[in-house]
C-alpha positions in Angstrom: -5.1 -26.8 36.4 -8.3 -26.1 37.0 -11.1 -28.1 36.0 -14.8 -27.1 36.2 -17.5 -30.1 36.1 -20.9 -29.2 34.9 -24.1 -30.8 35.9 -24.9 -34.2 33.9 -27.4 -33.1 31.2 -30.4 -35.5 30.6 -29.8 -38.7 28.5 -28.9 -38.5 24.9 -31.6 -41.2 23.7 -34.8 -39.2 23.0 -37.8 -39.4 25.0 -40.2 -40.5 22.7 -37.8 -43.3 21.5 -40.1 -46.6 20.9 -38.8 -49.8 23.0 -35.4 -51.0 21.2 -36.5 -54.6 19.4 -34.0 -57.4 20.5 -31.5 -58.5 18.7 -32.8 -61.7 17.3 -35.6 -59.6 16.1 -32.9 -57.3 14.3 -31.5 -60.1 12.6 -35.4 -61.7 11.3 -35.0 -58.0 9.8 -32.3 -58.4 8.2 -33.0 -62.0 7.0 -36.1 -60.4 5.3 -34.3 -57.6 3.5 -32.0 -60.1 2.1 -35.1 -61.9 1.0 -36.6 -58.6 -0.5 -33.7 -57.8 -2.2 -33.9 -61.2 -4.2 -30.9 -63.7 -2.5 -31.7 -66.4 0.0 -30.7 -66.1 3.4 -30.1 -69.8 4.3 -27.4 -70.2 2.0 -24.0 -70.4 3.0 -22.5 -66.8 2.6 -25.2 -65.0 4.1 -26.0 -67.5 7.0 -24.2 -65.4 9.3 -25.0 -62.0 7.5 -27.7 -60.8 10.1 -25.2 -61.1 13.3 -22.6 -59.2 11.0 -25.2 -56.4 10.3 -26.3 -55.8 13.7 -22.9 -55.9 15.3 -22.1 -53.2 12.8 -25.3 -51.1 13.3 -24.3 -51.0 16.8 -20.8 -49.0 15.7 -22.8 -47.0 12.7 -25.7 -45.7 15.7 -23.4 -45.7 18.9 -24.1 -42.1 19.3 -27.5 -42.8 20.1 -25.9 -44.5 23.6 -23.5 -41.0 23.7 -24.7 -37.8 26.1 -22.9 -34.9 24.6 -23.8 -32.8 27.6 -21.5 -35.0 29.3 -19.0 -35.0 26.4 -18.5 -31.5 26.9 -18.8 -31.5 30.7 -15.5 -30.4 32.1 -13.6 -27.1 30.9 -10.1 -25.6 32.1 -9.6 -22.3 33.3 -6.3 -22.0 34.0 -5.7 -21.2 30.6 -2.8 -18.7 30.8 -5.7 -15.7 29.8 -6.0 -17.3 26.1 -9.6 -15.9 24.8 -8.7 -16.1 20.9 -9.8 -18.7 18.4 -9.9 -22.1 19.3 -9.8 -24.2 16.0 -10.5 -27.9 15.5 -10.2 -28.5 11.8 -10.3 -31.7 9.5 -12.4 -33.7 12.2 -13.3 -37.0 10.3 -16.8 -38.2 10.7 -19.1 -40.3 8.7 -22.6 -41.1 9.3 -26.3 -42.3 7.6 -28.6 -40.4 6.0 -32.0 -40.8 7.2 -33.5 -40.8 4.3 -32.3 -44.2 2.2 -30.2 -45.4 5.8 -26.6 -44.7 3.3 -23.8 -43.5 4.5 -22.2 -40.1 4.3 -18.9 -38.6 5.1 -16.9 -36.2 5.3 -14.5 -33.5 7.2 -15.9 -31.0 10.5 -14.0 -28.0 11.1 -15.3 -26.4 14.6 -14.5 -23.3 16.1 -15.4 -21.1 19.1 -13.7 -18.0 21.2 -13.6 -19.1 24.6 -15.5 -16.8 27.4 -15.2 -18.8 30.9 -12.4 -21.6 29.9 -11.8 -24.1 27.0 -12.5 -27.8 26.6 -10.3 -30.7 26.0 -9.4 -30.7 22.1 -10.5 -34.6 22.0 -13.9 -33.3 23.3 -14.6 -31.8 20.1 -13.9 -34.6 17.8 -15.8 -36.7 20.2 -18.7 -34.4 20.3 -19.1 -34.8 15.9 -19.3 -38.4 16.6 -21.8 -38.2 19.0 -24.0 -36.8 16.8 -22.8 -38.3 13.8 -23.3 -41.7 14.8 -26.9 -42.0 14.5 -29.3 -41.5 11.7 -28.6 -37.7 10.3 -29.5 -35.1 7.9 -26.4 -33.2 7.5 -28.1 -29.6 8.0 -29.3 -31.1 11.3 -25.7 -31.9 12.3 -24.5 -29.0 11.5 -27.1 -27.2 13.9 -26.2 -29.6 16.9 -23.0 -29.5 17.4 -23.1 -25.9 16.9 -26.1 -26.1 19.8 -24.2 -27.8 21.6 -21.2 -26.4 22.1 -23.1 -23.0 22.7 -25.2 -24.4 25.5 -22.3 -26.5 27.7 -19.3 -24.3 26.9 -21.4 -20.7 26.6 -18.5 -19.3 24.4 -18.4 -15.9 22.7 -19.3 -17.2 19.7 -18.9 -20.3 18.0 -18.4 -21.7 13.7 -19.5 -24.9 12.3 -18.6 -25.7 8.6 -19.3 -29.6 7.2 -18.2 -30.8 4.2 -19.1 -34.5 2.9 -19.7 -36.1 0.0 -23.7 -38.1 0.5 -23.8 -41.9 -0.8 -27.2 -41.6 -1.8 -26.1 -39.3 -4.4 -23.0 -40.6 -5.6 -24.1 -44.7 -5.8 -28.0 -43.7 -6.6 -30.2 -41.5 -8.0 -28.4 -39.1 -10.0 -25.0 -40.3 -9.4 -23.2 -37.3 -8.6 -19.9 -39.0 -7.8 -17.8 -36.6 -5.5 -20.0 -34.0 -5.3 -20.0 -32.3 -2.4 -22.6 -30.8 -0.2 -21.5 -28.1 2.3 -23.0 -26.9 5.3 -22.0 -24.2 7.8 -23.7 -22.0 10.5 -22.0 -19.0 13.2 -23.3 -17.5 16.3 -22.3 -14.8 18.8 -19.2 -13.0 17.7 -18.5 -15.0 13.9 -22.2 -14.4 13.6 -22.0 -10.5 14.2 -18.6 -9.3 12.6 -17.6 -10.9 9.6 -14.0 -10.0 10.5 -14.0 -13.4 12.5 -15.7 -15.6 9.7 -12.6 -14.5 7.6 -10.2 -15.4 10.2 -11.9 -18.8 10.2 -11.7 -19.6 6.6 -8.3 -18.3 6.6 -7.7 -21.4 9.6 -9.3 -23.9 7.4 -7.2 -23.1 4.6 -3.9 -23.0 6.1 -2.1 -25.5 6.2 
């Protein structure tokens, strides 16, 4: 089969990203939110709270360490001439909002008609989590992925729909428990003919 390899795109942290603190520094921070909130961080259950809180934060914001460029970097074209839909539906992702730091989460169904070769299915659900994994607005995910996908694979046109359900609704605020908030966005062809959006919900729904 073969495969095409694209250039390396540049690195996936952003350029005006301020020096990374250490990690001992993380942890004071955490040791002072748990003194903000009210508890005392020397005692016994929390004493080992901060190096629990960092490891995690270093799972929550992996995608911050994640090039999607590269992600999306090798395509087959010995495809047997297939140039119809190709569907990734039911993608699970979560992530934080960047407005209160809670999590969201939710389902990704991605779509795009292929024009010079299609990408590893993986690829796909690897490419939500490299942009979910970091501190998100889910409009803004919506778009990048979608971005994404039309600037390394240059399909005929490509669909984005996100559905999740936002914690900083549901545990605070208004408390809008399982209310969901959902987000979609087409280009090229499911952005001209609206033929292809309704083959796309039809693919969602099926089951």
């Amino acid at each position: 089969m073969d495969v095409t390899t694209k250039p390396k795109t540049a690195t996936a942290v952003p350029a005006h990203a301020l020096a990374r603190p250490t990690r001992e520094e993380a942890e004071a921070a955490v040791r002072t939110l748990i003194a903000w909130a009210g508890d005392d961080p020397t005692r016994e259950g929390l004493l080992d709270t901060p190096r629990r809180v960092t490891k995690a934060y270093g799972e929550f914001f992996a995608g911050y360490g994640q090039d999607p460029g590269q992600i999306l970097s090798k395509t087959f074209k010995e495809v047997g001439g297939y140039d119809d839909i190709v569907l990734v539906k039911d993608i699970p992702f979560s992530a934080h909002c960047e407005h209160h730091m809670v999590p969201f989460f939710g389902k990704a169904h991605i779509a795009y008609l292929p024009h010079d070769g299609v990408v590893g299915i993986s690829k796909i659900a690897r490419l939500v989590e490299a942009f979910s994994k970091r501190l998100q607005v889910q409009e803004v995910l919506t778009a990048q992925i979608i971005d994404a996908i039309n600037e390394h694979l240059n399909p005929r046109g490509a669909a984005v729909l996100l559905e999740a359900e936002h914690m900083c609704m549901s545990i605070r605020g208004v408390r809008a428990h399982g209310a969901q908030t959902v987000t979609q966005r087409f280009t090229g062809v499911f952005a001209e003919e609206k033929s292809e959006q309704d083959r796309f919900f039809e693919m969602i729904r099926r089951r």
